[in-house]
C-alpha positions as CSV (number, residue, x, y, z in Angstrom):
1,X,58.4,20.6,-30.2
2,X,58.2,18.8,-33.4
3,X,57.3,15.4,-34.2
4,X,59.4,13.5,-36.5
5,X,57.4,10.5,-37.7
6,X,60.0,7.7,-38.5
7,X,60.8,5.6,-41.8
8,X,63.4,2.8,-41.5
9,X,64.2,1.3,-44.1
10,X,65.8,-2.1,-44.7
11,X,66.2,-4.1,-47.9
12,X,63.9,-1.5,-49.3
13,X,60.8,-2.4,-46.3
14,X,59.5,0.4,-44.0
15,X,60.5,-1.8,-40.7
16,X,60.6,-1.4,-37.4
17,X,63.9,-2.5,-34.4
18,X,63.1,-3.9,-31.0
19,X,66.2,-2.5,-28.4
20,X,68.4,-1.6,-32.0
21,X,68.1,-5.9,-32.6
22,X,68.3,-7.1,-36.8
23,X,67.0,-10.0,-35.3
24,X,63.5,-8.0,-33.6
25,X,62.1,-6.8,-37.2
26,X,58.6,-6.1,-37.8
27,X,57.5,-5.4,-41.6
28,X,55.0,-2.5,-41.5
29,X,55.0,-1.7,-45.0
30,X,56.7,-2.7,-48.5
31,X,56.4,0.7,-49.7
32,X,58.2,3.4,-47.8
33,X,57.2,6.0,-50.4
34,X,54.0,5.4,-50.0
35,X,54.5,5.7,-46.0
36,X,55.8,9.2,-46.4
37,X,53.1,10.6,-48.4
38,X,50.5,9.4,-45.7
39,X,52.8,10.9,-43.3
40,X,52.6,14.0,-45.1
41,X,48.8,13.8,-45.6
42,X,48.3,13.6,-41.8
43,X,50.2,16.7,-41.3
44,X,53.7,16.2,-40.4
45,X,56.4,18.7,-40.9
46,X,59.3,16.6,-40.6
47,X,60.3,13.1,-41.8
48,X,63.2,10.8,-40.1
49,X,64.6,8.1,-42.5
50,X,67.1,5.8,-41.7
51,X,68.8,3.3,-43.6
52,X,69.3,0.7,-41.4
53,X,71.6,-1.8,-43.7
54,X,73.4,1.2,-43.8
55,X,73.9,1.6,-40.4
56,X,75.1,-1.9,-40.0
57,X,77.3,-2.0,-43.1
58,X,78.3,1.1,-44.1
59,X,77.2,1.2,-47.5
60,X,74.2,3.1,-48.3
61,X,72.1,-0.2,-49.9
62,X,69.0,2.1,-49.8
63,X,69.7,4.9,-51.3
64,X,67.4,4.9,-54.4
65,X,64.6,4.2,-51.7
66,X,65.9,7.4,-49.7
67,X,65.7,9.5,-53.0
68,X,62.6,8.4,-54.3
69,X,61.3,9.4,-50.6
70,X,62.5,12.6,-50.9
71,X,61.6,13.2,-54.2
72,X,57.6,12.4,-53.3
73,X,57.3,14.6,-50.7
74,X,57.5,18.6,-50.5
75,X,58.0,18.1,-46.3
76,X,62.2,18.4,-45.3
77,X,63.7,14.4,-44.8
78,X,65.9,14.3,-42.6
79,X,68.0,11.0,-42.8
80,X,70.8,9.2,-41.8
81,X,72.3,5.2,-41.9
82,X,75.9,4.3,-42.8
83,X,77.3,7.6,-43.1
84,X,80.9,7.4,-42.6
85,X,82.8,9.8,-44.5
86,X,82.0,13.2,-46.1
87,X,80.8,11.3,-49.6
88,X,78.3,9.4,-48.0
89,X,76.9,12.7,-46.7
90,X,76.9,14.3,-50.0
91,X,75.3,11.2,-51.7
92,X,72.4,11.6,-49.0
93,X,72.7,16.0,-49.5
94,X,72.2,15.3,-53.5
95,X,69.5,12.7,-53.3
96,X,67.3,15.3,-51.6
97,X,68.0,14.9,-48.0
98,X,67.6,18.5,-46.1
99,X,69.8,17.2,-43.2
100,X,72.7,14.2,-42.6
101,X,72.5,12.1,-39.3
102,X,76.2,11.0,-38.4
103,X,76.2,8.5,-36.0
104,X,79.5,6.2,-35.9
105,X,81.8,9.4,-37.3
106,X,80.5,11.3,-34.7
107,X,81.7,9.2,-32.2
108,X,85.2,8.0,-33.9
109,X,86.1,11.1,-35.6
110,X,84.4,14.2,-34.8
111,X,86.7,16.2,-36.2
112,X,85.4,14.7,-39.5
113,X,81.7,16.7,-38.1
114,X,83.1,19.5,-37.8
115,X,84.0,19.5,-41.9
116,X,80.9,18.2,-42.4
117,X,79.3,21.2,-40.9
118,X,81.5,23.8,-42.2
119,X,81.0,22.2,-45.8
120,X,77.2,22.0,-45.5
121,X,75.7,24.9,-42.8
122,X,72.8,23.8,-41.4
123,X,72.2,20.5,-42.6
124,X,74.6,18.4,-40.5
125,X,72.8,16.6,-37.3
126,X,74.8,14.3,-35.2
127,X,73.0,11.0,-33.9
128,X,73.7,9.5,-30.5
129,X,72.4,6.2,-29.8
130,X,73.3,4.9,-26.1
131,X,72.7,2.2,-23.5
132,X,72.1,4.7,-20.6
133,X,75.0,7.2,-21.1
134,X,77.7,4.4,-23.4
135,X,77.2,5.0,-27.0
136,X,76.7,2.7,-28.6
137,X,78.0,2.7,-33.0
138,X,77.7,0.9,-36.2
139,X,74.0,0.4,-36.2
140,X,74.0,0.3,-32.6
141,X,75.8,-3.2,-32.9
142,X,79.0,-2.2,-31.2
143,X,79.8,-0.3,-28.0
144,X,82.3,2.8,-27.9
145,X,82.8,3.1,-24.5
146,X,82.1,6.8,-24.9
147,X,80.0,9.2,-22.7
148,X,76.8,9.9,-23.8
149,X,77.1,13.0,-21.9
150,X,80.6,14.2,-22.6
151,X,79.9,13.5,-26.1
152,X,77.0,15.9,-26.7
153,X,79.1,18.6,-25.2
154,X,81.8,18.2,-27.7
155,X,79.6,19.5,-30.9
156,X,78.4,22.4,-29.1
157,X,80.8,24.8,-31.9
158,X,80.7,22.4,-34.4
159,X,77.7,24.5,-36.2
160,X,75.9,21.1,-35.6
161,X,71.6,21.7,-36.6
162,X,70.8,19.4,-34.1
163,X,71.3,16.4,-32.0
164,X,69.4,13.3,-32.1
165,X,69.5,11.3,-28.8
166,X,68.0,7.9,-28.6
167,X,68.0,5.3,-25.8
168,X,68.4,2.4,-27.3
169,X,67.0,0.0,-24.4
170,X,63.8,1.7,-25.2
171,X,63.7,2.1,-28.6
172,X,60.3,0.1,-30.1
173,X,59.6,-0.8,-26.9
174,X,56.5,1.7,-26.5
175,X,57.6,1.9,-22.6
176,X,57.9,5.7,-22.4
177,X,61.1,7.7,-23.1
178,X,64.0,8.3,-20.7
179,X,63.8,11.4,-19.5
180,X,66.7,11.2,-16.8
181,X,69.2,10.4,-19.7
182,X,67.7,13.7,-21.9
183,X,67.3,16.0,-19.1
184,X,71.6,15.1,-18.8
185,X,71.6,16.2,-22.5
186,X,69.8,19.0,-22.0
187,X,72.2,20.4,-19.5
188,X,75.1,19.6,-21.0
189,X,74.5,21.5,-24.5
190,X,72.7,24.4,-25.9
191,X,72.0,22.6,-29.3
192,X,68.7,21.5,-29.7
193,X,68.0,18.1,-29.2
194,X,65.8,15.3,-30.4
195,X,64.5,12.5,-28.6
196,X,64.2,8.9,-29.8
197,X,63.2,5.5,-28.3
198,X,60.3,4.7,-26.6
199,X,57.4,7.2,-27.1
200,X,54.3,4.9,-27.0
201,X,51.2,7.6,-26.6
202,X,50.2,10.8,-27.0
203,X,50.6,11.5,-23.2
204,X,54.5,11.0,-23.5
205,X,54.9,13.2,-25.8
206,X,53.3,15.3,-24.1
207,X,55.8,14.2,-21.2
208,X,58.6,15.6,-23.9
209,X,57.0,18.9,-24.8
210,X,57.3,19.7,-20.9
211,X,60.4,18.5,-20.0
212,X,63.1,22.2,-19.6
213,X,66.1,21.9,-18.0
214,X,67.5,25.4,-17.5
215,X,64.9,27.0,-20.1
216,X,66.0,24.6,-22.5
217,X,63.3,22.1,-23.9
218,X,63.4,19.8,-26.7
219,X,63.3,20.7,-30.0
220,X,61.6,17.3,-31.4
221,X,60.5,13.9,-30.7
222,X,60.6,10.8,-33.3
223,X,57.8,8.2,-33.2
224,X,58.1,5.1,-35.3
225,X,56.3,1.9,-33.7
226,X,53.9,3.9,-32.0
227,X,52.5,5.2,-35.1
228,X,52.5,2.1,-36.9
229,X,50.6,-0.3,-34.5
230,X,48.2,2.6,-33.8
231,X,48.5,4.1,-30.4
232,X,49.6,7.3,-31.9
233,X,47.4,8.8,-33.8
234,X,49.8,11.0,-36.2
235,X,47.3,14.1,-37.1
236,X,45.8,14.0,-33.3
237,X,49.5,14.1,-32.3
238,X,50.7,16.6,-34.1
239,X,47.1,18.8,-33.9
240,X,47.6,18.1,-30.2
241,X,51.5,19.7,-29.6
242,X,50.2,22.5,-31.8
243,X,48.0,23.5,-29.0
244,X,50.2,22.7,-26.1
245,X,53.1,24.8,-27.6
């Protein structure tokens, strides 16, 4: 299982969300760049950015901070934030993204996914952010009404990477993740699946890297809070589901 160590990024701060709410910030860091690289330092092979104005807005008010990101790291970046149609995506693909998150569009117009995918093989992950199993959209603002469930069936031939799955009653809470809600993912695709919201140790993740539903596991975990407020230790971690694998 990998460990994605998270960057969010608004008005160009490395930040942190309580529950998805703009109003529950915490400022970690002024320098996301600089977050990355110790990121990289301690080991990780992965890096989730999100552009959280994005996500609210739709426009992609970040975007040179998402670059220069990529651009100082030789680890992939996988990001996402805002991205709404296919130009969006290839503004993230050019500024050095290896893989797209597509939240919203995912839910509102999957067929829009499936381009997405065709266009760009590989690099297309689709983000589901729910309250239990309703999905939640537009930076997690704005309820769907769509299963959480159904919905991660429907990409299963869409030539999707991945799936990234995030409770967002959890999310920065450091309570421990939902694993009910991902073991119903789990069954309900063959894609692999990242989790999100509510790691707060080492012994959850561990938690993660157990948890098979049919002899399917997860294929990653992203930690934000936990590693910022230090009850994660990022190289232990990762050192740590290196041996358990």
């Amino acid at each position: 299982m990998e460990l994605f160590p998270a960057i969010d990024i608004r008005g160009g701060r490395c930040v942190r969300l309580q529950r998805g709410d703009f109003a529950a910030e915490t400022v970690y860091d002024d320098d996301p760049v600089a977050v990355a690289r110790r990121f990289e330092t301690a080991g990780a092979r992965w890096l989730h950015v999100v552009d959280l104005d994005a996500a609210r807005t739709g426009t992609a008010e970040n975007l040179d901070t998402v670059a220069a990101v990529c651009a100082a790291v030789q680890i992939p970046v996988q990001t996402g934030g805002g991205v709404r149609d296919e130009d969006a995506a290839r503004r993230l693909l050019d500024a050095g993204a290896a893989r797209v998150v597509v939240g919203t569009v995912a839910v509102e117009s999957p067929d829009l996914v499936d381009r997405l995918c065709h266009d760009h093989p590989g690099r297309i992950v689709v983000g589901l952010d729910a309250r239990g199993r309703d999905v939640a959209v537009r930076g997690w603002t704005e309820g769907s009404g769509a299963d959480l469930v159904d919905l991660a069936g429907r990409f299963a031939a869409s030539g999707v990477a991945a799936m990234v799955v995030t409770e967002i009653g959890r999310d920065g809470t450091m309570t421990g993740p939902d694993v009910d809600q991902l073991g119903a993912v789990l069954r309900a695709t063959n894609l692999p699946v990242i989790a999100s919201g509510g790691v707060g140790s080492l012994d959850d993740l561990l938690v993660l890297r157990a948890l098979q539903v049919g002899g399917h596991g997860l294929a990653g975990a992203i930690v934000g809070r936990a590693i910022y407020e230090g009850r994660l230790d990022l190289a232990e971690a990762l050192q740590a589901l290196a041996v358990s694998a």
